[in-house]
C-alpha positions, 0 to 999 in steps of 0.5 A: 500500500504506497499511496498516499492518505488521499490514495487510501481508502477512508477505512485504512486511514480511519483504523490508523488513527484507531490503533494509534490511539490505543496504542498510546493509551497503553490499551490492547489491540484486539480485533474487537476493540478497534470493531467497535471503535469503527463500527464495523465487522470483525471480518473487516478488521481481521482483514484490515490486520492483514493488509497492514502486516503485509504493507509492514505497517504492524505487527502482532505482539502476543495477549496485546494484539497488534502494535504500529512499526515505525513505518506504521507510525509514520503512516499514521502520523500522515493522517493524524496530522491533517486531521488535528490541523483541520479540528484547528482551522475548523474551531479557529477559523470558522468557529466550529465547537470543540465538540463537532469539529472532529466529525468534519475533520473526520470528512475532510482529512482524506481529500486535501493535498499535502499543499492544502496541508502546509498552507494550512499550517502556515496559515495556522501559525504552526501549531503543536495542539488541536483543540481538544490539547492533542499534540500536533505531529511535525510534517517530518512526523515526530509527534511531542507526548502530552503526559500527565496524571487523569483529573481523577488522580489528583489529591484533594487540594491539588491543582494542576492545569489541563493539558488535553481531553481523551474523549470525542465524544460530542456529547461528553465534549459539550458537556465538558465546554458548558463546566469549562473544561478546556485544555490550558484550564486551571482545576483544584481537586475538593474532595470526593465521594466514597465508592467511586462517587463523583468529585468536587473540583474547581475550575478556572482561576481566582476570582473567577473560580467555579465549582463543579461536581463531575464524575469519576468515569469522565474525569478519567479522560481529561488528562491534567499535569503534575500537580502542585503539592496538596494544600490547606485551602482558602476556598470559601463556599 
């Protein structure tokens, strides 16, 4: 398969994207969790595996399924790229919501030219983060990790600063932006609820701060830095 993205089919690109986030994610790649993130059937998947072990874009590590090579990652970085330039110049540009600009960058990360892409860049500023804090891979294809701690692991009266959040979905998303969860958003850990309940943080910078109450699960996806040491707090409520 030496073609370029906008050679490929959309569902070669799309299973890239897909193996290369739960790769990064340290997740298991099986046959049946990238089916359900595609949407479609086993038989396509096995068959997508295939296609990519002969084009030398994977390879099979045994009970963790299949992982990307470096060429597989270059592949994948190819289409990572134009999609996160797209979810930017869409928010940016012409003012799309951080919770729909992934479907129609979705769309349109298969059909612009390599030339689109740098304009775009260009035009973006050069950009290393999208609008959801992931990080922009180079044109050369060397991608800067975004590491750090799930909100839901800080301390209580810890305060760290978003980096990026893990979920596209655009519901969770939406809900998310009406909290004011954004990358670049300052948090503070309040405290928590027994038994897995959810947790009391608070968002923004003083005196501008809000509280909010947000469940552990979601929580888990808005990925914050080190935190600062816990701290005997002043908050008034």
């Amino acid at each position: 398969m030496h073609k370029t993205i906008q050679e490929l089919p959309p569902r070669i690109s799309d299973c890239l994207k897909v193996i290369f986030a739960m790769q990064e994610r340290g997740q298991k790649i099986s046959t049946s969790a990238v089916r359900e993130q595609l949407g479609v059937s086993d038989a396509t998947v096995t068959m997508l595996f295939k296609d990519f072990a002969e084009a030398g874009w994977v390879e099979h590590i045994p009970y963790h399924g299949v992982h990307l090579t470096p060429l597989g990652e270059r592949k994948a970085m190819e289409v990572i790229r134009h999609h996160r330039l797209l979810e930017l110049y869409l928010a940016r540009e012409l003012g799309y919501s951080w919770d729909k600009v992934h479907n129609e960058a979705d769309k349109l990360e298969h059909v612009i030219s390599e030339e689109f892409e740098d304009k775009l860049d260009a035009l973006l500023g050069h950009p290393t983060v999208d609008p959801h804090g992931d990080p922009i891979p180079s044109k050369d294809g060397v991608i800067t990790a975004r590491k750090g701690l799930s909100l839901a692991q800080l301390q209580t009266g810890q305060s760290a600063l978003i980096l990026r959040v893990n979920d596209q979905d655009p519901e969770k998303l939406c809900y998310l932006g009406q909290l004011g969860l954004y990358p670049d958003t300052y948090v503070q850990m309040l405290g928590r609820a027994p038994f897995g309940g959810p947790i009391r943080i608070l968002v923004g910078e003083m005196p501008q701060q809000v509280e909010h109450m947000l469940g552990t699960e979601l929580a888990e996806q808005i990925i914050v830095t080190s935190p600062e040491p816990a701290k005997t707090m002043t908050t008034t409520r």
